[in-house]
MARKOLKE-735058 format. One record per atom (N, C-alpha, C): x, y, z; residue in one letter. Coordinates in steps of 0.02 Angstrom, whole numbers, plus 50000, padded with zeros to 5 digits. Example, Ala and Ser with C-alpha at 12.3 -4.5 7.8 and 13.67 -1.06 7.14 Angstrom:
<sites>
506604971650390a
506154977550390a
506604983550390a
506424988850354s
506844994750357s
506455000250394s
</sites>
This chain:
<sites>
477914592551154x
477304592651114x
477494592151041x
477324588251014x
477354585150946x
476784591550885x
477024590250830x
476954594550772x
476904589350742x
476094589150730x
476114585750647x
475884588950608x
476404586850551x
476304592550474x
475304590750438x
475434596750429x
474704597750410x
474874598050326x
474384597950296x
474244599050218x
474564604950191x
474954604250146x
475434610750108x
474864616150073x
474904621450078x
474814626350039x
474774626049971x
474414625549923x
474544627649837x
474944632449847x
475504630349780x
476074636349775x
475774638649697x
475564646149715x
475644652149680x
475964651749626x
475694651749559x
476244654049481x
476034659549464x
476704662949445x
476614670049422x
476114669449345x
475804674349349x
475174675049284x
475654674949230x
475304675649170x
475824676849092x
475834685549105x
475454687749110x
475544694649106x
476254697749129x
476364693249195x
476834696449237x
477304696549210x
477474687749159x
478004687149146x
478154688849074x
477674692649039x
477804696348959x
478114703848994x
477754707049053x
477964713349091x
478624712149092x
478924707249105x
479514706449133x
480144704749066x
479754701549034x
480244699148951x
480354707048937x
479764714248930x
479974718148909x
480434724048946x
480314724548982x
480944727649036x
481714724149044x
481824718449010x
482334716048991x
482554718448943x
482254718548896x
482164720948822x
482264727848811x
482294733748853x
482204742148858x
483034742348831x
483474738148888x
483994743548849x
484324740648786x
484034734548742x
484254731648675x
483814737048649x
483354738148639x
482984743948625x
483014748448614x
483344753548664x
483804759248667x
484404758148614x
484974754448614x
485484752348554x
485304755048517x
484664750548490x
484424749748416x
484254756848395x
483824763048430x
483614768348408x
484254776448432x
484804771448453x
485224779048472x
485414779648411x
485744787048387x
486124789048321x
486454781648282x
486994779348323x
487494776648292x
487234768348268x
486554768148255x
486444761348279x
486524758648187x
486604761748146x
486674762748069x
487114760048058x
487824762848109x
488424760448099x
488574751848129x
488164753848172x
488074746348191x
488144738748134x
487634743848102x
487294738648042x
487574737748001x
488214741847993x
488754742047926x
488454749447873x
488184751147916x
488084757147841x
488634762947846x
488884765747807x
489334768847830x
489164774047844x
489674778447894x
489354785847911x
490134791047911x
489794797447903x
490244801847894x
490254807047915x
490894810647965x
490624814248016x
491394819747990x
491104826947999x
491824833247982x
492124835848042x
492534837748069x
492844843048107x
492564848748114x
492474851048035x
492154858948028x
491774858247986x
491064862847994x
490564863847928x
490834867747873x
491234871547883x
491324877847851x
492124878447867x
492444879047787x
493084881847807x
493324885847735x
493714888647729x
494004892247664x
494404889447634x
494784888747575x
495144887447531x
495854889547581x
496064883947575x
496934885547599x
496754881347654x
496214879247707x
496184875947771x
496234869347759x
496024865747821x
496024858747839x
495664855247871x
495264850347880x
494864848547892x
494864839947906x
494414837047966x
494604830447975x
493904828347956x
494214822847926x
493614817647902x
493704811047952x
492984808847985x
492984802448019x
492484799247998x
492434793247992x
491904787047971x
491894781547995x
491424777648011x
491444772148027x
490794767348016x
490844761648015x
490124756147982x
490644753647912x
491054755547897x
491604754547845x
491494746647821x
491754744347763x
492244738047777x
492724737847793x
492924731847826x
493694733547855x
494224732847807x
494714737447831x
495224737547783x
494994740347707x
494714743247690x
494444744847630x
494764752747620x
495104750547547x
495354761047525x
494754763447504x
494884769947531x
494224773847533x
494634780047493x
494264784347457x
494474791247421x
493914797747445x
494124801547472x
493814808147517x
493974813747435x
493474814947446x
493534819147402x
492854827947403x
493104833947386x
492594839947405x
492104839947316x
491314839947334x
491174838847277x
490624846347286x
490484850147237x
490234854847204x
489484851747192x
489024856347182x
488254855047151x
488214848747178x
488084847347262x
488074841647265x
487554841047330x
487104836047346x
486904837747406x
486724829847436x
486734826547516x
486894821347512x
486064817647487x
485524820447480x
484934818047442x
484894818547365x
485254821047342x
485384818947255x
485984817047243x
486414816347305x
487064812947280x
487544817747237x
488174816847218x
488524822747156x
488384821147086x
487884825647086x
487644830747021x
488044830346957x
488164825046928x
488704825646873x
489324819846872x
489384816046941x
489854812846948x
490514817046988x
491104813346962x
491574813746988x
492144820046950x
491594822346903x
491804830846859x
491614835746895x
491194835746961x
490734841446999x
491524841347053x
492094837547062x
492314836947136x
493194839347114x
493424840047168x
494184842047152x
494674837247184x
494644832947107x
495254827747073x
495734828247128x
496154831047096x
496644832247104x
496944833747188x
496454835347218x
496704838547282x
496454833747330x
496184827247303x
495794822347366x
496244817547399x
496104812247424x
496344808247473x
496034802547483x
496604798547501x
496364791147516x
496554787747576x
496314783747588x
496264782247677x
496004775947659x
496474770747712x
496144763647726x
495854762947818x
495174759847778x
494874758547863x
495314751447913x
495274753047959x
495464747248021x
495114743148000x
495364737848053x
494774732048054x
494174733748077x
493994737348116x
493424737648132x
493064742948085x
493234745148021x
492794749747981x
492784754347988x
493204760848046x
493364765648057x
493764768248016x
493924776747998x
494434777747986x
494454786048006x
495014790347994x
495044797148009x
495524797547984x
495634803747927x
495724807847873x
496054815047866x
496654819647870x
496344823547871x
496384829147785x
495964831747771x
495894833047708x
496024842947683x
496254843547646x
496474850347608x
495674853347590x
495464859247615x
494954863247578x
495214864847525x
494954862747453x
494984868147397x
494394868647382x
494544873947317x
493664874747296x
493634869547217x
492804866547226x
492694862647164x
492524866047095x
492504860947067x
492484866146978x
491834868746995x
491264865147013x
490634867147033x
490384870847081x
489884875647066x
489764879547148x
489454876447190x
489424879147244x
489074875247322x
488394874747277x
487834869047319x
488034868347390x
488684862947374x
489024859447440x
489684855847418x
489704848847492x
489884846647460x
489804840347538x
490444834147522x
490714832647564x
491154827347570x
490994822547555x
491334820047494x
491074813147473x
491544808947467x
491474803747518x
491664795247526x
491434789647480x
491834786447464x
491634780447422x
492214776847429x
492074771347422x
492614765147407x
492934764847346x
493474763447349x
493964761647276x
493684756747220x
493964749447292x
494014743247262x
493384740147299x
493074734047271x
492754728947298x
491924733347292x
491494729847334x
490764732947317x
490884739747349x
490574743247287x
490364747047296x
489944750847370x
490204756047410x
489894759447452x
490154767547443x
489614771447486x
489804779247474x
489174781847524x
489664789647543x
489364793147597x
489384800447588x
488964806247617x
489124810447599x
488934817047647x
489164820647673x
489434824547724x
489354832147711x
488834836247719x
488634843647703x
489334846747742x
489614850047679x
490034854347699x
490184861647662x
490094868347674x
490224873847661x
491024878847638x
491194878147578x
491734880247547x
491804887247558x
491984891647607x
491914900947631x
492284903047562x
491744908447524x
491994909047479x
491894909147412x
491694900847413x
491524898447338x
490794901647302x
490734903847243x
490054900747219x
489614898147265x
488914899947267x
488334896047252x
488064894347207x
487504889947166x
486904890447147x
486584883847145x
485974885547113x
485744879647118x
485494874447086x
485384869047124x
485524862547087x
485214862947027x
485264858946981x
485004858146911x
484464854646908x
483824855546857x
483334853946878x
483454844146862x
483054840746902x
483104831946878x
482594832846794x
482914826546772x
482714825146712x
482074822146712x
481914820046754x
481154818646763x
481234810346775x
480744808646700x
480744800546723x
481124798346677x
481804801146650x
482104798746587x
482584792746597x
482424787846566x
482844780746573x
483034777946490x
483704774646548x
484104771446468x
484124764146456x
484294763446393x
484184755746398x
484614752846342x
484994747346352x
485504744846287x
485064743146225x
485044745646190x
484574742546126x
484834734946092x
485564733946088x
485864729646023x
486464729846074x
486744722446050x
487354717846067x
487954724746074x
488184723746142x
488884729346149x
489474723246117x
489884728746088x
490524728046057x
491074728546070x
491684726146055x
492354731746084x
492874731246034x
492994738545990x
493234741545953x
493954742745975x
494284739445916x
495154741645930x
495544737445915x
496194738245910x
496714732345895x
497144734245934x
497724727745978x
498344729246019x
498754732045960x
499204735145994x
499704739145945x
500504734345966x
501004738045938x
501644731445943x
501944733446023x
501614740146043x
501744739646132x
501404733946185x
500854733746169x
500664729546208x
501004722046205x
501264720546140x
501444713746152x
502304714846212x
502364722546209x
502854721946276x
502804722346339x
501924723646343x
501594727446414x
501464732146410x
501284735146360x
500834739546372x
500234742246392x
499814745246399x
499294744246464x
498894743646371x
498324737546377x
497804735646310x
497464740246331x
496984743546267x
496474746746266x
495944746146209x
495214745746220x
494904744946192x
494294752546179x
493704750946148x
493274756746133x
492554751646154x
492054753946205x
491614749246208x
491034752146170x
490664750046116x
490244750746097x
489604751446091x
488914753146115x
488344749146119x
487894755946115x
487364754046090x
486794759346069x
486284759046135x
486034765546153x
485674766046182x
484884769746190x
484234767846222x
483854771346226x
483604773246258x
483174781146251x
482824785046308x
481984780446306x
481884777746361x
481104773346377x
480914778346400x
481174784546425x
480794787046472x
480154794646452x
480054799946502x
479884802246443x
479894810346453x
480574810746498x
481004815746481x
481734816446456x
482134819946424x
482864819246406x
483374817846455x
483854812846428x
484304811546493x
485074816846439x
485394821546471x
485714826046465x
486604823546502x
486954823546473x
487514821246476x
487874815646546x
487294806746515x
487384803146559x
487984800646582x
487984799846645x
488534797946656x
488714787946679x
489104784446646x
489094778746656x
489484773646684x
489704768346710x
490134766046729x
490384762746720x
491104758946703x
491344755046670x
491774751346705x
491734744246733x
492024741046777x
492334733646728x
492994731346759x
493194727146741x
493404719046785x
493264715546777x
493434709746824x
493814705446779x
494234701846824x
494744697746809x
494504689446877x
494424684646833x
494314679646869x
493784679646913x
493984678646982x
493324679347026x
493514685847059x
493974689747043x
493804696947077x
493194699947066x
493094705147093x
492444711347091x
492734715547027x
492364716347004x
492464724746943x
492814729346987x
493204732946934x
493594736246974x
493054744546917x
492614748546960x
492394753446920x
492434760946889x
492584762346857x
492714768046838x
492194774646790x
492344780046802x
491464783846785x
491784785746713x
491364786346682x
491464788546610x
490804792746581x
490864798746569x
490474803646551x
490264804146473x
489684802246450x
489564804246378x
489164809346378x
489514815546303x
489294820346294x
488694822146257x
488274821546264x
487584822846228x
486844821246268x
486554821046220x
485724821746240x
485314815346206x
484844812246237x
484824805846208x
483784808246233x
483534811546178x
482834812646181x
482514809546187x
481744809246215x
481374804046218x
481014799246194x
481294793446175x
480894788546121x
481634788546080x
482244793946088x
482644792146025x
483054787946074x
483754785746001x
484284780546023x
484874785946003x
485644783646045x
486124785746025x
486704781846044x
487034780645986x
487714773945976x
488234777546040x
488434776946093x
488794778846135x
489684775446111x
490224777946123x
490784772846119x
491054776246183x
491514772646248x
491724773646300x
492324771146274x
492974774846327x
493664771346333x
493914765046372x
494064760246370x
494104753946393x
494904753946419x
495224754346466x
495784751446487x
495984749446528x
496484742746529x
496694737046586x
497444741146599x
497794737046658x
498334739946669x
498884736146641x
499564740146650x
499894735946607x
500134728246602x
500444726446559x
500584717546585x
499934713946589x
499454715746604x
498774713646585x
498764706146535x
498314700246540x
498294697246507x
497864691746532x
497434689446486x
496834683046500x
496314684246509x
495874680546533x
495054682146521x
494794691546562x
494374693046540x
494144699246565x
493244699946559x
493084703346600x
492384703246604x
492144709846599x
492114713846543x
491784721046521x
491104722246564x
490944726046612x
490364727146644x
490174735146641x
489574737146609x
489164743246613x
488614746446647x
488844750246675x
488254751946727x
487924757546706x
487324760046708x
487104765246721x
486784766146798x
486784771846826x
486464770946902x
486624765246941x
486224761446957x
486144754546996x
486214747446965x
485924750646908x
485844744246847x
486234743146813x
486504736146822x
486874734446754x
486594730546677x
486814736546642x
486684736346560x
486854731246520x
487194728846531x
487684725246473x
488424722246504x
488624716646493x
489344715646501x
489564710046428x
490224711746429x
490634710546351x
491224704646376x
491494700846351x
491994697846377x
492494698446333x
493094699846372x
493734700146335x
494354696946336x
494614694746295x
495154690846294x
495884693346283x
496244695246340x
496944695546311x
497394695446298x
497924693146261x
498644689346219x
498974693246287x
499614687046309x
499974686946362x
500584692146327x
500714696046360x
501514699246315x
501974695846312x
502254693346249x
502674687446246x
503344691946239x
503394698746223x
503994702646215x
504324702846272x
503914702546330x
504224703046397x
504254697646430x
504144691046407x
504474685246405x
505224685946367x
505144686146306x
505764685946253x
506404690046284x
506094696546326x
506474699746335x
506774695646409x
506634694146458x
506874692146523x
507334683446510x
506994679546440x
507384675546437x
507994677246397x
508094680346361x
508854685046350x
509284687946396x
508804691546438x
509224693046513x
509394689146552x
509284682046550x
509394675546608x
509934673246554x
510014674446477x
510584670546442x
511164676346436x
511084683746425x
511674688646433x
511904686946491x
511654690646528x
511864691646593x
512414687146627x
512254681146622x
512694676946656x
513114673846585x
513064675646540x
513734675346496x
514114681546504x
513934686946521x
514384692146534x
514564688546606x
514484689046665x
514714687846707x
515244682046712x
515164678246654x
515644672146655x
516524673746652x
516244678546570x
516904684046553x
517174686146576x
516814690246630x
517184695046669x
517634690846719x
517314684546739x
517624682646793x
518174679346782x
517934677146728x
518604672146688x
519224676846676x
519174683146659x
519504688746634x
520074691846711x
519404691346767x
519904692946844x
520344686546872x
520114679146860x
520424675046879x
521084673846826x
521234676346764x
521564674246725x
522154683046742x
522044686446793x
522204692146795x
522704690446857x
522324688346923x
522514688146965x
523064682546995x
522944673946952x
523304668646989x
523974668146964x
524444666247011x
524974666846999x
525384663246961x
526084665146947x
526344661746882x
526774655846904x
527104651946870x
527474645346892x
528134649946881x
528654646746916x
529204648346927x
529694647146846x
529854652946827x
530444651846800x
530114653946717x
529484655546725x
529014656046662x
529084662346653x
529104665546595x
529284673446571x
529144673946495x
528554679546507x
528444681746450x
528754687946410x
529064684446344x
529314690046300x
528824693546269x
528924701946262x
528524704546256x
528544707846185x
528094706146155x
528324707746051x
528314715946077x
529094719346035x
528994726046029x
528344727145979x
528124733645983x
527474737845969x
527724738445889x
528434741845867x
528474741245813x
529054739545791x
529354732145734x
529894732345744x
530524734945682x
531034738145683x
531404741345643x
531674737545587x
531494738145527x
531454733645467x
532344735245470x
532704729145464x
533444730845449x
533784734345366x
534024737545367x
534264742245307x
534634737045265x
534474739545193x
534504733145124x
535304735645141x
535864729845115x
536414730945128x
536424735045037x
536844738145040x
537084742144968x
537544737844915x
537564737344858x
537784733044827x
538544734944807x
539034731744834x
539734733344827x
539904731344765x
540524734444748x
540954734044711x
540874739544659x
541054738844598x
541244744344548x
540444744444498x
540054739344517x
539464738244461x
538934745144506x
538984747244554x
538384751344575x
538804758944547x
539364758544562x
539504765544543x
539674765444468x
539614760644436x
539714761044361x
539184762944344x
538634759044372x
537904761844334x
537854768344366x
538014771344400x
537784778044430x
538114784344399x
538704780644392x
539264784344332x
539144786644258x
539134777244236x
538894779344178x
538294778644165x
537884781844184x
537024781544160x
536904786344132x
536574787944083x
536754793244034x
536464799044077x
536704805644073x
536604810444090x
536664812144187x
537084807044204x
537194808744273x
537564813944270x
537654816144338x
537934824544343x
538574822244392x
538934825244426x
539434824244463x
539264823444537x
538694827944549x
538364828344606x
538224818144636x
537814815944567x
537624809044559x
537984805444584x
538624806244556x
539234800944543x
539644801844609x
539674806744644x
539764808844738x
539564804444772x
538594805144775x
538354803244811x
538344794244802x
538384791744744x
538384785144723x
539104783244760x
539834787044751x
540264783644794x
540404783644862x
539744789544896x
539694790144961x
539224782844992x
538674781644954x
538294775544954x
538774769244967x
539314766944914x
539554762444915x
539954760444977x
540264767744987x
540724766145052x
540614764845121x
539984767845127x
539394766845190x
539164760045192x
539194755145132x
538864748745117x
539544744245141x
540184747545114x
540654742745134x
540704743645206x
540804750445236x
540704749345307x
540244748345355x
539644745845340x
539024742945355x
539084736645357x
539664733045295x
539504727045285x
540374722945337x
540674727745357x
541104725545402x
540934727845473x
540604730645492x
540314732845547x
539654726945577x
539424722545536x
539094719245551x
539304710645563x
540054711745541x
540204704545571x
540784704945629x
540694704845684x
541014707245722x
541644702045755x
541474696045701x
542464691345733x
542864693245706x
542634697545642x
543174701045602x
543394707845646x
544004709345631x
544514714145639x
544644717045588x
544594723745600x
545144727245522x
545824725045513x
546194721645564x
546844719045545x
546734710945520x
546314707545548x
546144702745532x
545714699545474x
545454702845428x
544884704245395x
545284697345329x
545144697045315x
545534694245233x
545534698545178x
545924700745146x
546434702345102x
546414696845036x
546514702044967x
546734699044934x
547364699844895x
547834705744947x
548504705344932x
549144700944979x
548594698045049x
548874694345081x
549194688145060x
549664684045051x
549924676745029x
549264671745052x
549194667245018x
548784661945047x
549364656945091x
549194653545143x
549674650045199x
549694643645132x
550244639945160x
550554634745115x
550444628345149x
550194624145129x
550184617545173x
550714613845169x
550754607145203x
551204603845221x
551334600845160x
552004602245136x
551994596945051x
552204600744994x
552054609045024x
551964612744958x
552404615744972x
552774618344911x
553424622844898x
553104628744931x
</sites>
């Protein structure tokens, strides 16, 4: 019995509904990612996590972070009057210098630390503060409890007080005769400022970064001491310095807060002393070495046969004046007026020492052989 196909069925499409139901249940656990803790770090922001909340002066403590840049030096440091919603209270004068640390992140932006409790110049509250060295700017900051230290509390904000460059910044100074050897240049940056705002800004703190070519500013905090009232101005001067050997274009950059104020450009003279000096050392150097070598080869190679050096005595013995013979030395010694007998001794002791000095020095002579002038003269052939 045969089957013939009958007419197909319409095939069924799933509604839109079903299939938006379905886009989002795909979507749940990208979702999840996005809202767990770490999803910040994800993003590159950095984060900063302690070992201990609380430890005393003399302990130790680990610092971990990550959302980093990679490879980036980082400086850990314990900061005083500080909290991580106003940030440190004063800058980098609230924290303890001296006792901090630096740490480079992995590639992947991680890093772990571990760091010395001391106590800061400032009292609690106190929190771990991360920031970057070099390159842009980033920073983090980590509630942490100093057992021990001080409290009090924070200082009131200045309200709405803001500053502002009034007039062209400057830079005050002259190289001195070090720098033309490498010495690290230094300048004074200049520039007047004003309060727009319209409470007092109380000993601002500013930043002073330098770039070279297409690097980033490299920044540094600089604290001015005073009070800058509202509606008034006050001429600020900051310390300016490059490192040593330093030389060629420079890019003066001022920050206050977020904003940058003002930048200056600077120019500066290559140290030619420390040229002068290294091409003297490429012309000594290997003229001494020439010497010396010339000095061991002229020491060491050997001599030709039969060659001998006479060696000048050191000092040589002047030969003694012969004494003047015959009867004229002791005549004058004799008769010279007022000689004594003593005189006339020693004058015929002189003479006789001269005659036997003066036969002692020719040695084919013989005392038997000597010539005579009571001897006969020999007679030649011819002569009677």
């Amino acid at each position: 019995m045969t089957r013939h196909p009958g007419p197909r069925a319409p095939r069924r499409t799933a509604s839109p509904l079903l299939l938006l139901l379905a886009a989002l249940l795909a979507l749940l656990p990208a979702l999840s990612v996005l809202t767990a803790p770490g999803a910040r770090a994800a993003d590159g922001d950095p984060t900063v996590s302690l070992s201990k909340k609380e430890a005393g002066k003399g302990g130790e403590i680990t610092v971990s972070g990550s959302g980093w840049r990679a490879e980036a030096l980082l400086m850990l440091l314990i900061c005083g009057q500080s909290t991580p919603e106003r940030g440190v209270v004063g800058g980098t004068n609230s924290c303890a210098n001296a006792d901090g640390r630096a740490v480079t992140t992995d590639k992947k932006g991680a890093f772990s630390k571990k760091l010395p409790v001391t106590e800061p110049p400032k009292p609690c509250p106190c929190v771990v503060h991360v920031a970057t060295v070099t390159g842009e700017q980033a920073l983090a900051d980590a509630v942490f409890t100093v057992a021990g230290h001080p409290t009090a509390d924070l200082p009131e904000q200045t309200g709405d007080g803001k500053l502002a460059v009034l007039a062209t910044t400057r830079l005050e100074g002259d190289s001195s005769l070090l720098t033309w050897f490498g010495a690290p240049p230094a300048r004074r940056l200049v520039f007047t400022v004003g309060n727009l705002g319209s409470a007092p800004v109380k000993d601002p703190v500013f930043e002073i970064g330098t770039a070279h070519g297409v690097y980033a500013p490299q920044w540094e905090e600089r604290q001015w001491r005073g009070t800058v009232a509202p509606g008034a101005k006050a001429q600020i001067k900051l310390p300016v310095e490059l490192s040593a050997g330093a030389h060629g274009d420079y890019q003066v950059s001022l920050r206050y807060g977020e904003k940058v104020l003002a930048e200056q450009p600077w120019g500066v003279g290559r140290p030619w002393g420390v040229t002068l000096f290294w091409v003297l050392l490429c012309l000594v150097v290997p003229a001494a070495v020439f010497r010396i070598g010339m000095a061991v080869v002229d020491k060491v190679r050997p001599r030709p046969a039969g060659s001998h050096r006479t060696r000048t005595p050191a000092t040589r013995r002047r030969p003694k004046r012969r004494g003047r013979t015959g009867t004229g030395a002791g005549r004058d010694a004799t008769t010279a007026p007022g000689a004594t007998k003593e005189a006339t001794a020693n004058a015929a002791t002189t003479t006789e020492a001269a005659t036997d000095a003066t036969t002692a020095v020719l040695p084919w002579f013989t005392p038997d052989s000597a010539p005579s002038e009571n001897r006969p003269r020999p007679t030649t052939k011819g002569q009677a």
